[in-house]
C-alpha positions as CSV (number, residue, x, y, z in Angstrom):
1,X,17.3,89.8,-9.2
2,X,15.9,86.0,-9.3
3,X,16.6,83.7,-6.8
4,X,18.2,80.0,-8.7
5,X,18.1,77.6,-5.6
6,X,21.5,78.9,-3.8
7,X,22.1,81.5,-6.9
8,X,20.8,84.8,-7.8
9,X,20.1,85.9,-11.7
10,X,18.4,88.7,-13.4
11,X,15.3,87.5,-15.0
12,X,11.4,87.3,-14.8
13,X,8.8,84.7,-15.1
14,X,5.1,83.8,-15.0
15,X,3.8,81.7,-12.4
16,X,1.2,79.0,-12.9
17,X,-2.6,80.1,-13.0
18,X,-5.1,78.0,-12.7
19,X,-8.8,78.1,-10.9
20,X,-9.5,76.0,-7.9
21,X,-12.1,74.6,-4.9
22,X,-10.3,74.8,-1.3
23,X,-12.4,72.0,0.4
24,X,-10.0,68.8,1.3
25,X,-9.9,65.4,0.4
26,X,-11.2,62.3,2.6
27,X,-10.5,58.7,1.7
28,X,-14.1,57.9,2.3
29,X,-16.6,60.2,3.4
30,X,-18.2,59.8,6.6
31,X,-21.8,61.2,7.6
32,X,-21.4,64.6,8.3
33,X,-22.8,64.9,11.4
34,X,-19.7,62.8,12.5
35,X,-17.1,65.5,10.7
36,X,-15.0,67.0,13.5
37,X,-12.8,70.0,12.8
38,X,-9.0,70.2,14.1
39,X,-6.3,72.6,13.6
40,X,-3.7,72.0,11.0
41,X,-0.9,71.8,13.4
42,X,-2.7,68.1,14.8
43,X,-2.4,66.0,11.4
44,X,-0.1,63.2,11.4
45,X,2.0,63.1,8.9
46,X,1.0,61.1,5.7
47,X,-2.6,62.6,5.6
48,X,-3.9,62.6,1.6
49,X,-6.9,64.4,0.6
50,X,-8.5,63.9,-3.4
51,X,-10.4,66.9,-5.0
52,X,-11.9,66.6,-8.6
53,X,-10.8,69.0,-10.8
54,X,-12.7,69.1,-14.5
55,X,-10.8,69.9,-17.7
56,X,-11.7,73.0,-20.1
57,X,-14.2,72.5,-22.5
58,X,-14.6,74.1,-25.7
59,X,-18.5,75.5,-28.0
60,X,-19.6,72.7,-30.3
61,X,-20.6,75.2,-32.9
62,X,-17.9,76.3,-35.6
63,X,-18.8,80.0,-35.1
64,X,-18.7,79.6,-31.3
65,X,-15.4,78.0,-31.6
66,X,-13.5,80.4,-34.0
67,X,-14.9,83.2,-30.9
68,X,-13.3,80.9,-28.3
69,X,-10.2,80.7,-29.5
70,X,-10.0,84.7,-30.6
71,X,-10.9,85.0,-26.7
72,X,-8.5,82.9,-25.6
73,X,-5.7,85.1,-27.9
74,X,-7.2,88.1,-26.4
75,X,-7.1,86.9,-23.0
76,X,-2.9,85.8,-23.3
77,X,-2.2,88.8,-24.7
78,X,-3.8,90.9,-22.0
79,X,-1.4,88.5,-19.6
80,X,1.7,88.6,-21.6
81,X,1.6,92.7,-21.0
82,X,1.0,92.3,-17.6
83,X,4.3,90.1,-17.3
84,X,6.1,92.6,-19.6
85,X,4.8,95.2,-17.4
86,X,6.0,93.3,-14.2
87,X,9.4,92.9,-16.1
88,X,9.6,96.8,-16.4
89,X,9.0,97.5,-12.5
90,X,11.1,95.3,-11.5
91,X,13.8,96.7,-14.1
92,X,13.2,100.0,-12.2
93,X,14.3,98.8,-9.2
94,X,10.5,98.9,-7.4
95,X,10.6,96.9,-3.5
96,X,10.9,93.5,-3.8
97,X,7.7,92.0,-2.1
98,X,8.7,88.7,-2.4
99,X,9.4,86.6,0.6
100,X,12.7,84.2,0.5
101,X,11.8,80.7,-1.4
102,X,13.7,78.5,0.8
103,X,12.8,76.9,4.0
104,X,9.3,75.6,5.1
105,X,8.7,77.8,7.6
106,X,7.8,77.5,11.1
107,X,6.5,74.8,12.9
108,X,6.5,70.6,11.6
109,X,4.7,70.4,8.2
110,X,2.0,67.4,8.3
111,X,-0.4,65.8,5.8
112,X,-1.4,66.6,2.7
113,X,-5.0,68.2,0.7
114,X,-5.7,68.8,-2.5
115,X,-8.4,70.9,-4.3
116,X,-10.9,70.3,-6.8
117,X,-10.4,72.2,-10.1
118,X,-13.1,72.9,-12.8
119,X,-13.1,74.8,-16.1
120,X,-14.9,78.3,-16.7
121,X,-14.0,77.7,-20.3
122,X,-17.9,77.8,-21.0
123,X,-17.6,81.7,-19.1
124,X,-15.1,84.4,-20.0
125,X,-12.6,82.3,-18.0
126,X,-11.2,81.1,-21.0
127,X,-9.3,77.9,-20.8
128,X,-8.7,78.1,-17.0
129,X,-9.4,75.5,-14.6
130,X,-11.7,76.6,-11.4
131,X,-11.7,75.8,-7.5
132,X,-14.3,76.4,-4.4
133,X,-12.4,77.1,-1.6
134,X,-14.0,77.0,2.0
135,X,-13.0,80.6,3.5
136,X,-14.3,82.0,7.2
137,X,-15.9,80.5,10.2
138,X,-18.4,78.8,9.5
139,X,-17.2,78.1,6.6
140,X,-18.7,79.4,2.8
141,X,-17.4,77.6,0.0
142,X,-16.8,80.2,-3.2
143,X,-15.6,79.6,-6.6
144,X,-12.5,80.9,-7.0
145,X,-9.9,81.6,-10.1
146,X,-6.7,80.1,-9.4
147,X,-4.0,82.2,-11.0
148,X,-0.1,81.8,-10.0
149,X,1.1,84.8,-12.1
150,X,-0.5,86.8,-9.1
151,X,0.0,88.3,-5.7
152,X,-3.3,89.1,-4.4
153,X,-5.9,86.5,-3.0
154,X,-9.2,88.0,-3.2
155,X,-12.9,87.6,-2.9
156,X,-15.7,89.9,-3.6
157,X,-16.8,91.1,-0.2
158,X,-19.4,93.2,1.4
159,X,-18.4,95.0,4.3
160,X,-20.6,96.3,6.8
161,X,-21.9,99.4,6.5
162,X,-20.7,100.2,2.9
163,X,-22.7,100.9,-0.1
164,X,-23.6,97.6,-2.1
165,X,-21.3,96.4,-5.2
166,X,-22.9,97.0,-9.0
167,X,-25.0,94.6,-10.2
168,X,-22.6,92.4,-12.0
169,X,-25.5,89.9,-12.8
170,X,-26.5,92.6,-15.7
171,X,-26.9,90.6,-19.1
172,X,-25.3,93.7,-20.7
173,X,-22.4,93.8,-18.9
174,X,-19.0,92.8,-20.3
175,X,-16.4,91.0,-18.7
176,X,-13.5,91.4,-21.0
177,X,-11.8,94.6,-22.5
178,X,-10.4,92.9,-24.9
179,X,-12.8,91.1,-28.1
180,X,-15.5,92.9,-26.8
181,X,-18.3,91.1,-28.3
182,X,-18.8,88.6,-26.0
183,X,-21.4,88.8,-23.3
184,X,-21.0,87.2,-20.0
185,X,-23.4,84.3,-18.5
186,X,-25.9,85.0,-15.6
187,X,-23.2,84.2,-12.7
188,X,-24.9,83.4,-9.4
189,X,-22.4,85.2,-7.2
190,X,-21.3,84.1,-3.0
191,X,-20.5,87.2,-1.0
192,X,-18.0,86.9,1.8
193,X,-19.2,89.1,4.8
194,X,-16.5,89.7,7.2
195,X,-18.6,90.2,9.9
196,X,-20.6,87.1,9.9
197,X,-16.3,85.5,10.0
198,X,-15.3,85.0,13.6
199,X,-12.2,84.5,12.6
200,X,-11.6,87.5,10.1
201,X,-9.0,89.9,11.5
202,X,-7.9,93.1,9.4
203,X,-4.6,94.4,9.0
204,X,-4.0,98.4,10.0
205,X,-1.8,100.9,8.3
206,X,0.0,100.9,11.2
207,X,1.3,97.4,11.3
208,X,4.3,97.9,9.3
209,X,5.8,94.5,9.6
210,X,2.8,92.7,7.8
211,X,0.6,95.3,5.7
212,X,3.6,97.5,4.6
213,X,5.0,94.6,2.7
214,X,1.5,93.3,1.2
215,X,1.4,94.2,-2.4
216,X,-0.5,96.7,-4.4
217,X,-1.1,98.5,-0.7
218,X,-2.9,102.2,-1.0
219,X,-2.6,103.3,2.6
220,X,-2.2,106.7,3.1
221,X,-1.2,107.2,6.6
222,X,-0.2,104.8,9.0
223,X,-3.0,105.3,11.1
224,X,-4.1,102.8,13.5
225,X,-7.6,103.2,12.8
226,X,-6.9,102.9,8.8
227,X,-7.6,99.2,7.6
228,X,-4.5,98.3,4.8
229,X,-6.5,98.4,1.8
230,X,-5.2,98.1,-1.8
231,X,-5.5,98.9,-5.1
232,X,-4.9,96.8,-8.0
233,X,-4.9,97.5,-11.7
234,X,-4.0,94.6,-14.2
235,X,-3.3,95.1,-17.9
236,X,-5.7,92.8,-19.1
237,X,-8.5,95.3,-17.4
238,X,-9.2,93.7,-14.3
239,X,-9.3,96.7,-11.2
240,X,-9.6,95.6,-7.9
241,X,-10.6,98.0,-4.3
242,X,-10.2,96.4,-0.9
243,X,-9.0,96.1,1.9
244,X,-6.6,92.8,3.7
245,X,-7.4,90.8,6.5
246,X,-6.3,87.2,8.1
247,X,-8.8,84.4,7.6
248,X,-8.5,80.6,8.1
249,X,-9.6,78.3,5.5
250,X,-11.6,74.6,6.0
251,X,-10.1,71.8,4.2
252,X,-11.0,68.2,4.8
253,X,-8.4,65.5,4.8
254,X,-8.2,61.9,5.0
255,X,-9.5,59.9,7.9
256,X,-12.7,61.2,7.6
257,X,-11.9,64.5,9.1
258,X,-11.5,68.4,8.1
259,X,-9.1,70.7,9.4
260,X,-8.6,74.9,9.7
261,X,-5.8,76.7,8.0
262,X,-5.2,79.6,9.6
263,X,-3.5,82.6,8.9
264,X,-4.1,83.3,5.3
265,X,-4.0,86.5,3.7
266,X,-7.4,87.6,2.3
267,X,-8.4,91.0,-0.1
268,X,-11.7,91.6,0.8
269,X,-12.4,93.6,-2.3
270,X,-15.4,96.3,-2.1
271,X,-14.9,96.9,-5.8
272,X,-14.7,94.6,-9.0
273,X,-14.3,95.8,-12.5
274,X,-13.4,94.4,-16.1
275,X,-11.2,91.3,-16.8
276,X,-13.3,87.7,-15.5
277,X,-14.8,89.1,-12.3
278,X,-18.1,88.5,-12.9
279,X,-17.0,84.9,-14.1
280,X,-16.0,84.1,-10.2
281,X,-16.3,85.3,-6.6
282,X,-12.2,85.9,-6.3
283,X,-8.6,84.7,-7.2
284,X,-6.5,82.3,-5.3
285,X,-3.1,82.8,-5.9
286,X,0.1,80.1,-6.3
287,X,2.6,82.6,-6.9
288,X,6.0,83.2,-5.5
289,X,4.5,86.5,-3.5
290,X,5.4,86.1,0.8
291,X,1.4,86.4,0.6
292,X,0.3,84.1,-1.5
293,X,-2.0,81.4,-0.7
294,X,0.6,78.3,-1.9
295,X,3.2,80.4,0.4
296,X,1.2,80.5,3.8
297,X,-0.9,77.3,3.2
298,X,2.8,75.3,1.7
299,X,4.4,76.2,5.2
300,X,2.0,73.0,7.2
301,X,2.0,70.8,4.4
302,X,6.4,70.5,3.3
303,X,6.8,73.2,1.4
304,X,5.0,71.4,-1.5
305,X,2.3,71.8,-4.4
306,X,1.3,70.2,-7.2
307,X,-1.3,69.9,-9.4
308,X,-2.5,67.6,-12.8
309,X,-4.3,69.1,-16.0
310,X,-7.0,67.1,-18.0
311,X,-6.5,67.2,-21.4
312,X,-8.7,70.1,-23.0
313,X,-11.4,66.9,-24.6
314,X,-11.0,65.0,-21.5
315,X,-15.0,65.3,-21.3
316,X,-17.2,67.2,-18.5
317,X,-17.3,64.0,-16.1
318,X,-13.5,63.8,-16.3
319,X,-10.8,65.3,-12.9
320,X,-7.8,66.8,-12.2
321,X,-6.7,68.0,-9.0
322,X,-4.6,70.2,-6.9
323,X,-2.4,69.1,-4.1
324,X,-0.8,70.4,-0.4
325,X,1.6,68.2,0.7
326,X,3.0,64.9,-0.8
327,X,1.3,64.0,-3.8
328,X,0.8,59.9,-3.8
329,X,1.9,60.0,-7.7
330,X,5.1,61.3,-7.3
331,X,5.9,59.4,-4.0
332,X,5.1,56.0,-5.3
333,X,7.9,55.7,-7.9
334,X,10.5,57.0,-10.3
335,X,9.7,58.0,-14.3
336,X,9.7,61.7,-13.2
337,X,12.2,64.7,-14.4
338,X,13.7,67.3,-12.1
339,X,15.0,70.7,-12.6
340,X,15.8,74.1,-10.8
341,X,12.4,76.1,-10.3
342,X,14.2,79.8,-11.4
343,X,11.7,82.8,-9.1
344,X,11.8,86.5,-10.0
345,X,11.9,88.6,-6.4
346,X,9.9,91.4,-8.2
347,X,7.0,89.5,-8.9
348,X,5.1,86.2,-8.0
349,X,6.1,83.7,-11.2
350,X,7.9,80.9,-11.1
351,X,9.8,79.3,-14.7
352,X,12.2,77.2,-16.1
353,X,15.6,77.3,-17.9
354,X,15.3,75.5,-20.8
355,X,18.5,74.0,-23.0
356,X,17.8,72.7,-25.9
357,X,14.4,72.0,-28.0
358,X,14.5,68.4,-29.9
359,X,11.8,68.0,-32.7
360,X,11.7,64.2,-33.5
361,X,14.9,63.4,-32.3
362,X,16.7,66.0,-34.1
363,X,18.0,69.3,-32.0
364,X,17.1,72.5,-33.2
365,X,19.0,75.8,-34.0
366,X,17.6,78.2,-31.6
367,X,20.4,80.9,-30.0
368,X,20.6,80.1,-26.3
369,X,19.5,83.7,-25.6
370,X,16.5,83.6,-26.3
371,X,16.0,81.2,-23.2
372,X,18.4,83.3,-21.3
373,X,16.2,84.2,-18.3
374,X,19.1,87.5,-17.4
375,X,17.9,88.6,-21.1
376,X,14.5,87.4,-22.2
377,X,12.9,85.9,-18.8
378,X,13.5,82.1,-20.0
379,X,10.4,80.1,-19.9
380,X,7.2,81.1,-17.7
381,X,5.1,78.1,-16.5
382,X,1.8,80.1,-16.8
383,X,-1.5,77.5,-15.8
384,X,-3.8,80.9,-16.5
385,X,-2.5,81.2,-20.2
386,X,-3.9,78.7,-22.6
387,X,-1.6,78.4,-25.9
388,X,2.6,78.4,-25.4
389,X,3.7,81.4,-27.1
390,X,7.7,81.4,-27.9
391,X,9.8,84.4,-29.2
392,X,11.5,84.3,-32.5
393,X,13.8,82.8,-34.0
394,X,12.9,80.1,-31.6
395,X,9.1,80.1,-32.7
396,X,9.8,80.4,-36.1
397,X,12.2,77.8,-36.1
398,X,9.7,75.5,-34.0
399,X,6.8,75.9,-35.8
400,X,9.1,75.4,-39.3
401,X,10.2,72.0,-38.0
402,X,6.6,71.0,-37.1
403,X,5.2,72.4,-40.4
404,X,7.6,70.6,-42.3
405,X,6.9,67.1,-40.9
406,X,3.3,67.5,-41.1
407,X,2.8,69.2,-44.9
408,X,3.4,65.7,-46.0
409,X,1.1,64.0,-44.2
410,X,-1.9,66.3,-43.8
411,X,-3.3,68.6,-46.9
412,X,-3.2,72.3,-45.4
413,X,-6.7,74.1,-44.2
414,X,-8.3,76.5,-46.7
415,X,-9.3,78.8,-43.9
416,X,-7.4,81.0,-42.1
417,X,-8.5,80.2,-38.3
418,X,-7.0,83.6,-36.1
419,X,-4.8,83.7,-34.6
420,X,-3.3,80.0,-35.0
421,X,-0.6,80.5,-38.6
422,X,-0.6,76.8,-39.7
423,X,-3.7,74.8,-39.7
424,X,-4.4,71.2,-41.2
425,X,-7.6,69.3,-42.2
426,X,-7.7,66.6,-39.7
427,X,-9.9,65.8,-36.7
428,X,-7.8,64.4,-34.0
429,X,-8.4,60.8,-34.3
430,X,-7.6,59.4,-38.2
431,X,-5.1,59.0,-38.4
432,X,-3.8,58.6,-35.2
433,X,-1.8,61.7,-33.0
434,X,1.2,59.0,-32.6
435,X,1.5,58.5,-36.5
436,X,1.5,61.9,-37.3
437,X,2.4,64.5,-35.1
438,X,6.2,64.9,-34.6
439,X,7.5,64.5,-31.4
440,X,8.4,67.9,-29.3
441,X,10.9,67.6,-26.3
442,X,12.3,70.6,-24.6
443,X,15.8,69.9,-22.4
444,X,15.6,71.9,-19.0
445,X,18.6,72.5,-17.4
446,X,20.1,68.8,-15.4
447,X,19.1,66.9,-18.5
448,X,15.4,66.4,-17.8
449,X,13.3,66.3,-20.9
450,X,9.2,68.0,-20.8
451,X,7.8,66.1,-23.9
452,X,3.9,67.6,-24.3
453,X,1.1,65.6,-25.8
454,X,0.9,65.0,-29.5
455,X,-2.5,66.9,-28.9
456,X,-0.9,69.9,-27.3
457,X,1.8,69.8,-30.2
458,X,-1.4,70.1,-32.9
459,X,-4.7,71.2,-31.5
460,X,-7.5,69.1,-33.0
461,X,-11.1,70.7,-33.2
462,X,-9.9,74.1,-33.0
463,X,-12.8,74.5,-35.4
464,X,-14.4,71.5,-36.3
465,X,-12.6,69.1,-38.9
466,X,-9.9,71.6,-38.2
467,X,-6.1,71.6,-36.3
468,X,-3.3,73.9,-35.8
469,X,0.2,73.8,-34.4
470,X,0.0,74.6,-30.6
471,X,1.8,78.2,-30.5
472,X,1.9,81.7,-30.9
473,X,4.2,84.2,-31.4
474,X,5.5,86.6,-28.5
475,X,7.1,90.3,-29.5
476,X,8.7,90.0,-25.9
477,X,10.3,88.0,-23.5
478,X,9.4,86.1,-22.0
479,X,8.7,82.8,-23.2
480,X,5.6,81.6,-22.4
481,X,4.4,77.8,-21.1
482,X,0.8,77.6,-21.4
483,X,-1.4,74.8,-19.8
484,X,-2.3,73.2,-22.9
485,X,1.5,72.0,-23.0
486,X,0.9,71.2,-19.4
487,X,-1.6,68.8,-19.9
488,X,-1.5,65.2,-19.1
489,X,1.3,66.3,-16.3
490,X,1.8,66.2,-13.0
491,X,3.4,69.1,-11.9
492,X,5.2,69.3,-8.1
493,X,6.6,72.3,-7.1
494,X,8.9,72.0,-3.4
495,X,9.9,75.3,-2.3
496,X,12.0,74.0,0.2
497,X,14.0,72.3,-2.7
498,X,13.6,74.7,-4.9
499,X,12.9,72.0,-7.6
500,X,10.5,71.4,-10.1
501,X,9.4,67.9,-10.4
502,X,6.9,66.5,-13.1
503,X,5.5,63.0,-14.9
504,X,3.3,62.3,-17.4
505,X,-0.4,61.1,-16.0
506,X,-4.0,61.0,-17.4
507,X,-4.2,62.5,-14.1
508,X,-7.2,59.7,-13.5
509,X,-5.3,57.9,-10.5
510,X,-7.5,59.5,-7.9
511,X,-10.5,58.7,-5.7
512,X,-13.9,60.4,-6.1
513,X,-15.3,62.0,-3.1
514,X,-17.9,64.3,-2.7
515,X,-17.7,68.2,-1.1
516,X,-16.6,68.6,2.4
517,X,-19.4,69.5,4.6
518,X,-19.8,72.9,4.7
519,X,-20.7,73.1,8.4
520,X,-18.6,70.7,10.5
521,X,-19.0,70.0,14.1
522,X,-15.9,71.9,16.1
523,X,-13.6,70.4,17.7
524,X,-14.3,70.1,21.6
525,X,-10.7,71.6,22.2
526,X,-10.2,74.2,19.2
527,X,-7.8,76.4,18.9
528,X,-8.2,80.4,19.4
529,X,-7.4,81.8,16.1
């Protein structure tokens, strides 16, 4: 069943997945031998904290290019059979390890922080946006995949005692299962060692109010002297050993300060294999999972998130960011649509129901069931996919309307570029997006209309001198959102709500500020975590 704000409906979703840096935001940095560290719980309210976030890059080279883009197909695919997969457990009537969406939780949410976000496009990270989050005491920044179509927040870890990991630093090694010609850069990895953490804590079999309703959970007894571990096999390759523990995380906020978020729920993961792994040191999650790290981290900062996307040729000096807490951009004024955020209780994703689809003013004929969430899983809102993939009729019909406003205007590629079906000579600038790329709008349900990016809508440069209509084709439900439709958006999810907010931005309107300081002074009074 899916939770609707009040209502509950059959249906299934992806949640946003993006990469992300957990440091915190400061209005202007101070010198860090002045940094003091609080606790969460002592922020006033109306704290902001900036983090840079760079957009996704793409190869210069044509060859390098037409490989990108096959990875990027690869790497959706792999994820779209993970969320069909999902779809089937849940259709089998599997635990639902979902905690309830509404309510804040305990204790008077304060402040707000956002994270820095980079791409790994240049890795096997393909067209996802990366973070360094600050994880332990003292605290170790790492670089970590953000991904909201998952449960489990991990990082590689070494644990004392056991044997050491594989040396995933091998030139030979692979990092994808899928295209398999690619080889993976030299990745300079950041270990977290629990026992250098004073304030790591693992969870025991035993505790069967917390580790019993983690996800993925191999325990075999409920031995007290068992440590919950896990197990987690994805479809796209990635496999994942460890075992969970609490941990508190270092952000820094405004006011020339950092603060400690406790309580988080961390995989340390004794073994890595396939997928991106060797691309990052772990994945921080934002899904709708009772562990998740927007769940826990949301409850001290209102119950909100958001976060804006750079457009893909947004340059390598351009930033995004991610945000705890009131973003200023959505606070400041009105121009913004609303709608129902729709969460499946069988896995962490989060989506959309979406009414009508409007190509240049005119609406198009697509049967409302295919964005029936009880039948198809409606519309995912999936940061960690690249392209929007839509089921037929409604993709064929889409991509029809598009083709058939743009034959006119541009003469057709020669090439076939895989996997994209209809492809134009033109390179993004002459003429201009606005005078020739039809205008997309798709009506969510309360009347508020998403219109992506005449860029989004035809992909320039997706080989050089080359563009193609922004979406593939799914076989199954459900439909997919990808970030390149979620570009040039601010996104703001409040789970107290349980509303979807979002605006267009150039997602510029931010400070720059440097890294926190990995090694604040403590607070004279801290805390006992």
């Amino acid at each position: 069943m899916t939770k609707m704000h009040g209502h509950y409906v059959a249906a299934a979703f992806a949640a946003v997945v993006v990469v992300l840096l957990l440091p915190g935001c400061l209005d202007a940095y101070p010198d860090p031998d002045e940094v003091v560290v609080v606790d969460v719980g002592a922020l006033e309210e109306g704290s902001s904290c900036y983090f840079p976030m760079t957009a996704p890059v793409v190869p210069e080279s044509p060859e390098a290019r037409r490989e990108h883009y096959r990875a990027i197909a690869a790497k959706d695919l792999a994820r779209h059979r993970r969320m069909a997969r999902r779809r089937q457990l849940a259709a089998s009537g599997m635990p639902d390890l979902l905690a309830a969406t509404s309510g804040s939780g305990s204790g008077t949410p304060l402040s707000t922080f956002e994270l820095p976000m980079q791409s790994a496009l240049d890795s096997m990270d393909v067209g996802m946006y990366l973070v360094t989050v600050h994880f332990g005491t003292p605290a170790v920044a790492f670089s970590m995949a953000l991904d909201t179509a998952n449960d489990l927040t991990w990082l590689n870890c070494r644990l004392r005692g056991h044997r050491r990991h594989r040396d995933r630093g091998n030139a030979n090694a692979k990092t994808m299962s899928l295209e398999q010609a690619l080889e993976p850069p030299l990745v300079k990895k950041t270990w977290y060692r629990p026992a250098r953490s004073s304030s790591w804590r693992r969870y025991r079999c035993s505790m069967r109010d917390s580790c019993a309703r983690f996800p993925h959970v191999a325990c075999k007894t409920p031995n007290h002297n068992e440590s919950c571990s896990y197990h987690q096999q994805l479809q796209d390759g990635t496999n994942t050993r460890g075992i969970f523990g609490r941990e508190t995380a270092t952000v820094a906020v405004s006011g020339g300060r950092q603060a400690r978020l406790p309580g988080l729920v961390l995989g340390c993961s004794t073994f890595e294999a396939g997928g991106t792994v060797d691309a990052h040191d772990g994945v921080l999650t934002l899904g709708n999972a009772n562990v998740s790290f927007s769940k826990i981290a949301g409850k001290s900062f209102q119950g909100l998130f958001s976060f804006c996307l750079l457009a893909t040729h947004s340059g390598r000096d351009a930033f995004s960011y991610l945000t705890f807490g009131p973003n200023p951009a959505m606070v400041a004024g009105a121009g913004f649509g609303e709608t129902d955020i729709v969460y499946m209780q069988n896995e962490p994703s989060m989506g959309v129901q979406v009414t009508g689809v409007f190509v240049n003013g005119q609406r198009l004929n697509i049967p409302p069931e295919v964005w029936n969430y009880r039948v198809h899983g409606g519309l995912n809102l999936d940061t960690g996919t690249s392209v929007s993939s839509l089921l037929e009729p409604a993709y064929g019909t889409v991509t029809r309307a598009l083709a058939s406003l743009l034959d006119p205007k541009l003469e057709k590629a020669a090439e076939e570029v895989i996997p994209f079906e209809h492809c134009y000579k033109w390179d993004g600038k002459n003429p201009a997006p606005e005078a020739i790329v039809p205008k997309v709008e798709l009506v969510l349900m309360g009347g508020a209309r998403l219109e992506p990016s005449p860029k989004g809508v035809l992909m320039p440069e997706v080989v050089p001198g080359i563009a193609c209509i922004g979406f593939f084709k799914r076989e199954a439900g459900p439909n997919i959102l990808g970030n390149v439709h979620m570009q040039e958006h601010i996104w703001e999810f409040d789970d107290v709500k349980g509303k979807l907010r979002f605006k267009k931005d150039k997602c510029t309107t931010h400070i720059n500020i440097s890294p926190p300081n990995a090694n604040p002074k403590p607070n004279p009074n801290p805390t006992n975590n």
